[in-house]
Each structure stands twice: as C-alpha cells, then as structure tokens.
N, C-alpha and C positions, 0 to 999 in steps of 0.2 A: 504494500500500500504506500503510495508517492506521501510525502512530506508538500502538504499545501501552505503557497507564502503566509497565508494566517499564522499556520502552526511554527514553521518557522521563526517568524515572528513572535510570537509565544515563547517558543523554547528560551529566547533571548532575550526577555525581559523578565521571563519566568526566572533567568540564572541574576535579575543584574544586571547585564552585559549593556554595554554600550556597542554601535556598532563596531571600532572600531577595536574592542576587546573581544567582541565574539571572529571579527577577522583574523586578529591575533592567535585565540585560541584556537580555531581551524587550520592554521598556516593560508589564507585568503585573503583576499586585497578587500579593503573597504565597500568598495564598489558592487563585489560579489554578491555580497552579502546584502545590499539594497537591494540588488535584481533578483536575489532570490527571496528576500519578504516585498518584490512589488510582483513578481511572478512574472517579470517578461525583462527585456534589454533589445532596444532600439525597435521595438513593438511587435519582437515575436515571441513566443509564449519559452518561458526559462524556469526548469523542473531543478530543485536541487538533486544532485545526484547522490546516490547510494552511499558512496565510501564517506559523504558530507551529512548525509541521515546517522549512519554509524557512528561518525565523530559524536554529532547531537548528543546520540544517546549514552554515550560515554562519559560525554564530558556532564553532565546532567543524572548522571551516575558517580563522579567522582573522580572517575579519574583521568589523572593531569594527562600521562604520557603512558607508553605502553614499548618499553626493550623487549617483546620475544617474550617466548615461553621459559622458565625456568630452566636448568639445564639438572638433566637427568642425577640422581645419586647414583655414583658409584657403587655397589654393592661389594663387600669384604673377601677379598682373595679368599678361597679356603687353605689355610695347612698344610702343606706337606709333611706326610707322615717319613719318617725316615726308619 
C-alpha cells in the first residue's frame, strides 16, 4: 500500500521534523520531501518510493541508523582429546 502525501506529511510532523530535518534524516534534498507531501513535481503525479516508506517507518520506530546484521558467534572449538 503507497504512502499518500497526506501521510507523508503526517509521519513528519507526527516525529517533529521540520522539513529540512526529515530531509536530513532520509539522506534527501529538501525539495524531495515537499514533492512528496504535495504528491506531484512540475505537475506530474510523485509516489514516494518504497526504500523512503521503509526509512519512515524506521525512523518513527526508532531507529537512527542501521550497520548490517550482527555478525555471527563463533561457536567453541571442541578439545582435542590426546
């Protein structure tokens, strides 16, 4: 289900954010982020995209940044018996 510029909008005032701090927090130009709470850029119709719905709910979740998945434990050599 697309993220409508309402909701958009929403998210970002729902956090706070000004625009040019919710730009910052997406890694987006200011500009972006007006076209995507007015839903269009130079009057043809502008969806935010997915990987910037994800950020939303991330960031509206908590968290800041994201390094990768943990990196595995090693598990304990066993013994050699002699």
């Amino acid at each position: 289900m697309a993220m409508k510029p309402a909701d958009f909008k929403r998210w970002r005032k729902g956090l706070g954010l000004s625009q040019k701090e919710a730009a910052e927090m997406l890694g987006l130009k200011r500009r972006m982020v007006q076209y995507y709470e007015k839903g269009q850029r130079d009057g043809k119709k502008v969806g935010v995209p997915k990987i910037v719905r994800l950020a939303c709910y991330a960031l509206a979740d908590g968290v800041a940044d994201y390094g990768g998945p943990p990196k595995p434990k090693r598990a304990a050599k066993p013994e050699k018996r002699v």
